[in-house]
C-alpha positions, 0 to 999 in steps of 0.5 A, a space after each residue: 883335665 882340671 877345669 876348676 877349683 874344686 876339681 883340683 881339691 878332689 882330686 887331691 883327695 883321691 891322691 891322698 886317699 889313694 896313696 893311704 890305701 897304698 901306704 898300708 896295703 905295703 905297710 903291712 906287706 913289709 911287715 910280714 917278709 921275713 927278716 935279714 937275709 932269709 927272704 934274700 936266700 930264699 928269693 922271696 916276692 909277693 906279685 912278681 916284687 921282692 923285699 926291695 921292691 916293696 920299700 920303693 913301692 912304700 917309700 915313693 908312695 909315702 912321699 907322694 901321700 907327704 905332697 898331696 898332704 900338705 896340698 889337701 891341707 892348702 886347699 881346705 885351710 878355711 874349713 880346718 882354720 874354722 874347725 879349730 876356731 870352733 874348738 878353741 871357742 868351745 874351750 877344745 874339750 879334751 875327751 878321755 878318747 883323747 887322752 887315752 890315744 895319746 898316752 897310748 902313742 907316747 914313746 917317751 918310756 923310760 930310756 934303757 941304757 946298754 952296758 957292756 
């Protein structure tokens, strides 16, 4: 089935591409069942999977996408170690998209502390 290299390094790339689809198609899904008990009581599914279902579904492909993630990285180590040579050599100019998304992604907001 895999005759070389570069076979394995794609089809790497499909398992990672595909579990990313995967990954978000039941992100999303999980998102949108109802909460607690209600999707229990009501007996609730989406394509013959319940809530339960769903969560094997995202978790097995999650770990899946974890694997073949650190193997794309393995197999294409050259091109990203040359990528952020590159980067550093250009004094890794640091964009207001940059910074930006990373404010945005920060959860360090200020602690709140619940009292009884």
């Amino acid at each position: 089935m895999i005759k070389n290299k570069q076979s394995l390094r794609s089809l790497i790339a499909f398992l990672v591409t595909w579990a990313f689809v995967v990954l978000t198609v039941t992100g999303i899904i999980l998102y949108i069942i109802p909460h607690g008990r209600i999707a229990y009581w009501t007996h609730w599914s989406l394509a013959g999977l319940g809530k339960e279902q769903w969560g094997w579904v995202h978790m097995m492909f999650g770990g899946i996408f974890i694997v073949t993630g650190a193997l794309h990285l393995y197999y294409n180590w050259k091109p990203f170690k040359k990528y952020l040579a590159e980067r550093v050599r250009g004094k890794l100019n640091l964009s207001h998209e940059l910074v930006a998304s990373l404010l945005l992604t920060d959860n360090s907001g200020p602690a709140v502390e619940l009292r009884e």
